[in-house]
VOSEKE-718065 format. One record per residue (C-alpha): x, y, z; residue in one letter. Coordinates in pm, 1 decimal, m for minus. Example, Ala and Ser with C-alpha at 12.3 -4.5 7.8 and 13.67 -1.06 7.14 Angstrom:
1230.0,m450.0,780.0,A
1367.0,m106.0,714.0,S
//
This chain:
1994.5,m235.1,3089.0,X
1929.1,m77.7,2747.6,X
1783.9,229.6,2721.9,X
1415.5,236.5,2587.6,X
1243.8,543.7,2457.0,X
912.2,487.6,2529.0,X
738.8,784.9,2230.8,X
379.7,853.0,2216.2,X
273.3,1129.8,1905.3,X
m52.2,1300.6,1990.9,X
m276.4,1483.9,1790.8,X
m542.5,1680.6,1999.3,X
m557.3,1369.4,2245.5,X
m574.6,1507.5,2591.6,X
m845.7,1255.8,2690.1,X
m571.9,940.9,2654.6,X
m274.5,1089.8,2830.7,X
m521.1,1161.4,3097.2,X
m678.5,851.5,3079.7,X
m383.9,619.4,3016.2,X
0.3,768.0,3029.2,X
m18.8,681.3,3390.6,X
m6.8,326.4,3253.6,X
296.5,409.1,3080.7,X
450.0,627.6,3371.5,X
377.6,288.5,3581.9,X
596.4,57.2,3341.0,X
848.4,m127.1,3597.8,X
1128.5,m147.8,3349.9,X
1450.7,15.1,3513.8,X
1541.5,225.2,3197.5,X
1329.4,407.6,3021.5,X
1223.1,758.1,2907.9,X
855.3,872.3,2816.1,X
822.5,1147.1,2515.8,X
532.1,1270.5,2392.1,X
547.3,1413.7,2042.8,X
276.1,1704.2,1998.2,X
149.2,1724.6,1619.5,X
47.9,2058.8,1684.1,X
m261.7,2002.0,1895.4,X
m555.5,2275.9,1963.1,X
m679.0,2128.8,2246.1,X
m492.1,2150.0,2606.9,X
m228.7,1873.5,2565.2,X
72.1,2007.0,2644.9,X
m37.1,2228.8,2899.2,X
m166.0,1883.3,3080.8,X
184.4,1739.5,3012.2,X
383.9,2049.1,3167.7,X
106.7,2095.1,3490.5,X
68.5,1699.9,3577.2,X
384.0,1482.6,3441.6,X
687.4,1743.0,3404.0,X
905.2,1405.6,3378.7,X
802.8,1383.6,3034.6,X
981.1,1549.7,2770.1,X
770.3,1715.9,2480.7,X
827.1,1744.4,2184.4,X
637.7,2039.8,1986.0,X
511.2,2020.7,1569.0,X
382.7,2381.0,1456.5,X
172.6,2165.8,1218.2,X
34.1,1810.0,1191.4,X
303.9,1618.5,1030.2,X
61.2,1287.0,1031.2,X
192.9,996.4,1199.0,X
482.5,855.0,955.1,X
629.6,1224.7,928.7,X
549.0,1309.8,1276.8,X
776.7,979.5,1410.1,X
1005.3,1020.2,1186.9,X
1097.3,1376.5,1338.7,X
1010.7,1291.6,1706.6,X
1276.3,978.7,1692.3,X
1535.6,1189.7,1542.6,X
1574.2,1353.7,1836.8,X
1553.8,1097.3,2066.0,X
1868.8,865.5,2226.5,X
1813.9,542.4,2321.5,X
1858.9,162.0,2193.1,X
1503.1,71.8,2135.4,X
1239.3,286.2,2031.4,X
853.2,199.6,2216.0,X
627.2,332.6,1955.4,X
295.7,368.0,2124.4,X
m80.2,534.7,2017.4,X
m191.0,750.1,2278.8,X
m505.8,537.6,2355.0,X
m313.3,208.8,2481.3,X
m335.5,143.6,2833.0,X
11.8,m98.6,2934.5,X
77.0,m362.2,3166.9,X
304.2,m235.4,3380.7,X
569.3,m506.7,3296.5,X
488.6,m493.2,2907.6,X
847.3,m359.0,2819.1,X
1068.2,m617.6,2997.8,X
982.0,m956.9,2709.5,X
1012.9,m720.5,2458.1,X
1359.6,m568.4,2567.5,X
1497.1,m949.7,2648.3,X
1343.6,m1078.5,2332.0,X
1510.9,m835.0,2099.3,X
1873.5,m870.4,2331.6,X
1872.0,m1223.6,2254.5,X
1873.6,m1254.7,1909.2,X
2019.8,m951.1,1697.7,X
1845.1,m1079.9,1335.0,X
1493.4,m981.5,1504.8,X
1447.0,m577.3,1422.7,X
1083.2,m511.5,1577.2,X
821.3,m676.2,1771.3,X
473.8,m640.5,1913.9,X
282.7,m694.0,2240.4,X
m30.8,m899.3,2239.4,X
m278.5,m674.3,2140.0,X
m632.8,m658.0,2337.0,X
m895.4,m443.0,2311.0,X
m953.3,m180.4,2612.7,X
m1306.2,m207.7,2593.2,X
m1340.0,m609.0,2607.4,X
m999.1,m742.7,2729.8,X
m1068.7,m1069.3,2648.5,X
m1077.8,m989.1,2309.4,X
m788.8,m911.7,2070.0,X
m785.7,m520.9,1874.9,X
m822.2,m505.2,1527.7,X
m473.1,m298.7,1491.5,X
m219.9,m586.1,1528.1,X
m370.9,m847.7,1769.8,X
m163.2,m1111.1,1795.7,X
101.5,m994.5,1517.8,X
75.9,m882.2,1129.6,X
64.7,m1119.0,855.2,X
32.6,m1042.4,503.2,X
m151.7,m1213.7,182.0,X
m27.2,m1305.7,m146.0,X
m230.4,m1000.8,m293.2,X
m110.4,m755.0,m18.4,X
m397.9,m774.7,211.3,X
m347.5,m764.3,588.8,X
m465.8,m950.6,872.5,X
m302.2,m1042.0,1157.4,X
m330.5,m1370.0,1436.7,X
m668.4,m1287.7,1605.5,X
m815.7,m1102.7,1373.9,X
m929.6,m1142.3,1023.4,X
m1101.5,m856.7,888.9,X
m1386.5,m750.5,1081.2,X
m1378.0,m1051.6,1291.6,X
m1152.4,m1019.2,1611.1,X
m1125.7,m1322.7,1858.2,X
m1146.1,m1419.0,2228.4,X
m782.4,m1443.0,2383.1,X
m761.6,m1804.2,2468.4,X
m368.0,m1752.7,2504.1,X
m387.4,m1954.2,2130.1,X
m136.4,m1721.5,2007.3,X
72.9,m1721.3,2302.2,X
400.6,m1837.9,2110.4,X
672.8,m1602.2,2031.5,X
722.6,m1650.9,1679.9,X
825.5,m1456.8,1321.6,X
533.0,m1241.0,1206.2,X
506.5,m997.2,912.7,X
436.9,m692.9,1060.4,X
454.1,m543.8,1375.1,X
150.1,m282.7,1450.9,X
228.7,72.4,1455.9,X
m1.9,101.2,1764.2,X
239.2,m43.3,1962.0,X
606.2,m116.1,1771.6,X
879.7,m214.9,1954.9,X
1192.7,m140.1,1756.0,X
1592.2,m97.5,1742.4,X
1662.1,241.5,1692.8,X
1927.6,197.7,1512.6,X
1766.0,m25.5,1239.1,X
1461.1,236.3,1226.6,X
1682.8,485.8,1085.9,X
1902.0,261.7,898.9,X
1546.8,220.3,725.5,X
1497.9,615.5,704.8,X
1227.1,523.8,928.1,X
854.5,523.0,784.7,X
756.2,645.2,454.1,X
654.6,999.8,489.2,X
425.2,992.4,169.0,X
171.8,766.5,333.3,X
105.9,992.5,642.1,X
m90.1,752.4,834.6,X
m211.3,400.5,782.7,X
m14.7,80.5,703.8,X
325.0,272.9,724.6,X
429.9,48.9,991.1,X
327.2,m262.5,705.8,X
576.6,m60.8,482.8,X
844.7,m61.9,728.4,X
873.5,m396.7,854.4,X
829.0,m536.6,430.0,X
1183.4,m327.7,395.9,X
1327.0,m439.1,702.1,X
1265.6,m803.4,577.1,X
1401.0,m704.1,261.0,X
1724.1,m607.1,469.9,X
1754.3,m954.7,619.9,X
1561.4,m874.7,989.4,X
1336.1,m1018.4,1111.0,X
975.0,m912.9,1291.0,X
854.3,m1100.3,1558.6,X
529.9,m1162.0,1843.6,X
613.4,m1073.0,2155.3,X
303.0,m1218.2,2342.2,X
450.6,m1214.4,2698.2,X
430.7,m820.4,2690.4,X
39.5,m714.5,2695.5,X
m148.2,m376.3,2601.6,X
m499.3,m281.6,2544.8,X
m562.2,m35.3,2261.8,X
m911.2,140.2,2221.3,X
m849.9,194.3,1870.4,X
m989.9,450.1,1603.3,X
m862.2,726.4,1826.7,X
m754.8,974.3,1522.1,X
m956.9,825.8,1206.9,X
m1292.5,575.6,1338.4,X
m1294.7,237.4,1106.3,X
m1548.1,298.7,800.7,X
m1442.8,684.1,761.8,X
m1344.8,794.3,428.4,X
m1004.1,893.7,458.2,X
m885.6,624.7,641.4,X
m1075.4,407.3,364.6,X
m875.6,637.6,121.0,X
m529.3,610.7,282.5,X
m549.5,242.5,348.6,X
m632.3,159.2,m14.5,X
m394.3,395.9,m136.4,X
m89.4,306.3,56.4,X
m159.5,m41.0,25.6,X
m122.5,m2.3,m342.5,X
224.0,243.1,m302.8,X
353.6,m65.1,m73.2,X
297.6,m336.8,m283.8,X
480.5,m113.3,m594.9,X
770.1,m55.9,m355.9,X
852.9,m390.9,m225.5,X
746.0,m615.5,m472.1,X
968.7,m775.9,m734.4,X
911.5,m661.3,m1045.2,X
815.0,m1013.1,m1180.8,X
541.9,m1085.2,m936.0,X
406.7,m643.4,m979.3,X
325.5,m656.0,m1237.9,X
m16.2,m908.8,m1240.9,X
m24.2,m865.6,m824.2,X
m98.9,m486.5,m875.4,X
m384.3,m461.2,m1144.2,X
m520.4,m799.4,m988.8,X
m579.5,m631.7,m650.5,X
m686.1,m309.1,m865.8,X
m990.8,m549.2,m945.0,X
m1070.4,m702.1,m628.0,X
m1103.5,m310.5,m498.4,X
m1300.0,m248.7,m802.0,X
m1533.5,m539.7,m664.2,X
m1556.9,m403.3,m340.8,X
m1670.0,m42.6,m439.6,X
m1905.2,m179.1,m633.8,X
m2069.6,m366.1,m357.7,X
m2015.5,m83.4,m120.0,X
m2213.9,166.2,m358.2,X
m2483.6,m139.5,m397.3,X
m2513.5,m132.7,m90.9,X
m2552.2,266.7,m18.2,X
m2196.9,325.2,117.9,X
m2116.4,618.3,m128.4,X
m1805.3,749.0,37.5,X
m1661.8,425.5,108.1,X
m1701.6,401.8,m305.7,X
m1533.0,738.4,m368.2,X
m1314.0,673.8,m122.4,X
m1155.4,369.4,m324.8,X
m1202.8,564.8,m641.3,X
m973.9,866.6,m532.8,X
m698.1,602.8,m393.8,X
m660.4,425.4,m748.6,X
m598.0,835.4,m879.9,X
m383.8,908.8,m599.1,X
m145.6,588.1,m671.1,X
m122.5,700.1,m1031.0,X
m24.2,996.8,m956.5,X
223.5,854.7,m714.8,X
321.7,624.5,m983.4,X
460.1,918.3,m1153.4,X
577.4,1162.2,m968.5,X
776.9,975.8,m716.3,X
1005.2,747.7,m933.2,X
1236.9,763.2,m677.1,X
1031.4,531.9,m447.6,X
1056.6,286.8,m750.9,X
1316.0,12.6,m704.6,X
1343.7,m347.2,m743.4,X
1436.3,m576.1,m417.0,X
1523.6,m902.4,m529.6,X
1391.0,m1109.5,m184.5,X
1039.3,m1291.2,m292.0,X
792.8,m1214.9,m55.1,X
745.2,m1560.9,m5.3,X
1056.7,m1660.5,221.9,X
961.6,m1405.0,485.2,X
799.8,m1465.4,795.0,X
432.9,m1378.8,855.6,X
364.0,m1461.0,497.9,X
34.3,m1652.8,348.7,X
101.0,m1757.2,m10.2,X
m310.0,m1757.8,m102.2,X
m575.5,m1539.0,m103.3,X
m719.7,m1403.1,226.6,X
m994.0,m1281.4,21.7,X
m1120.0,m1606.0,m84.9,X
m1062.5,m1812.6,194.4,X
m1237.8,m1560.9,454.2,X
m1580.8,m1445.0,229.3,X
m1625.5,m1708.9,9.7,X
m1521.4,m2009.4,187.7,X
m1688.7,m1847.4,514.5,X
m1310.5,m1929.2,752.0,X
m1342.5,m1648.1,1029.8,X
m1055.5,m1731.0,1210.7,X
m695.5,m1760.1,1164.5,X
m632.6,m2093.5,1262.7,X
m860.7,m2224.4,1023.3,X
m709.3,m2063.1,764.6,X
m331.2,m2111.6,849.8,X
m336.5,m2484.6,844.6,X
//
């Protein structure tokens, strides 16, 4: 069977590996190591990891590398033929690796894939990060099957098919090692936050493809590093979003897509200020600056792929925007018709 690196990066998160790397540990595939990659934790971590599971190899940051910087140097030191990318607050079924492994043997054009995605607290729900799988927007904004926005859905097995998907959630990314560092892996510049977005655009870009993998099941608490509505996870999501879009866009369809979206943000400050949310407004304020900066003084990151967006799977040619808060569509199959 091939060999599957199962990698978990944590960042002062003692609580999950006690609470769920026995999950992990109890995974019934026949071939498979568990790593844990320490970002350079204060709390007791890695003494847990050496007292309680000595099976699992550790591997030690002297500083916080974030989480695209922080994989990126775990994974070059680990062997195997697929990399399991898993957050440290997922809790697996124990045969979650086995569809996964089969899907990605069968068919060499598929790069990455996801498990369905629940939520640990409700598991009849789906979790924001990734549900079902990752599609993307004409203007860049994400969403994914079972969840649009704020609005998450009851798993009905709807989303049950195994099918092409945009992007595969970094909370649980199942990968080929070899085409991760083909890629150079994630972009270190973003740190954390839609990375994994970033990654699976370029790998489409390549010719792969990204796929669901509903068959394999985890349950993800979510908001275990940065909680949904802080400001820097406001700030890197806007930011990186922006950086993304730059990157992988052509440059005919950049150059109104960019200052277009620049607007809609502009819209949505607004309302958040209006509405008493004064970090979410600075928030959005310091990503446009950071991007500029970015803009220039990382022209290396500029270049010009010459795949539209548009023949790539996961994709939704209109505005998410629109169709969710004006036209009042909550779910995805309502709006992928």
């Amino acid at each position: 069977m091939p060999k599957v690196a199962i990698v978990i990066l944590n960042w002062n998160g003692l609580q999950y590996l006690q609470q769920f790397l026995p999950s992990v540990l109890a995974s019934t595939y026949k071939n498979y190591d568990v790593i844990v990659a320490d970002n350079a934790s204060s709390d007791d971590s890695v003494l847990f990891l050496q007292e309680n599971h000595p099976q699992v190899r550790i591997i030690k940051f002297q500083q916080n590398l974030g989480f695209a910087k922080g994989y990126n140097e775990a994974l070059k030191q680990v062997d195997a033929d697929y990399y399991a990318v898993l957050n440290s607050d997922v809790e697996v079924d124990a045969g979650w690796l086995e569809p996964m492994a089969k899907l990605l043997e069968n068919d060499v054009s598929i790069a990455a894939c996801q498990p369905k995605i629940l939520s640990y607290r409700d598991k009849h729900l789906f979790e924001y990060a990734g549900a079902a799988g990752g599609w993307l927007d004409k203007y860049g904004y994400p969403f994914a099957k079972g969840r649009i926005f704020d609005i998450v859905e009851e798993d009905r097995h709807q989303y049950d098919k195994q099918e092409p998907i945009f992007w595969a959630s970094g909370a649980a990314l199942f990968i080929r090692s070899r085409v991760f560092h083909e890629m150079n892996g994630f972009d270190e510049f973003f740190f954390a936050h839609q990375e994994e977005i970033d990654l699976c655009w370029r790998l489409q870009l390549a010719g792969y493809k990204i796929y669901s993998c509903p068959g394999a099941v985890v349950y993800h608490v979510g908001g275990g590093t940065l909680a949904k509505g802080n400001p820097q996870k406001t700030y890197l999501n806007f930011r990186n979003n922006h950086i993304m879009l730059y990157k992988n866009l052509p440059l005919s369809e950049k150059w109104w897509k960019i200052p277009f979206r620049i607007m809609l943000d502009v819209l949505s400050a607004g309302k958040g200020l209006l509405a008493g949310d004064g970090g979410y407004f600075f928030a959005i304020v310091r990503a446009h600056l950071s991007f500029i900066k970015w803009l220039f003084g990382h022209k290396d990151k500029r270049f010009f792929p010459q795949k539209k967006v548009e023949n790539m799977g996961g994709y939704y040619p209109h505005n998410i925007v629109w169709q969710h808060f004006v036209k009042k569509k909550k779910y995805f199959a309502e709006i992928i018709r």
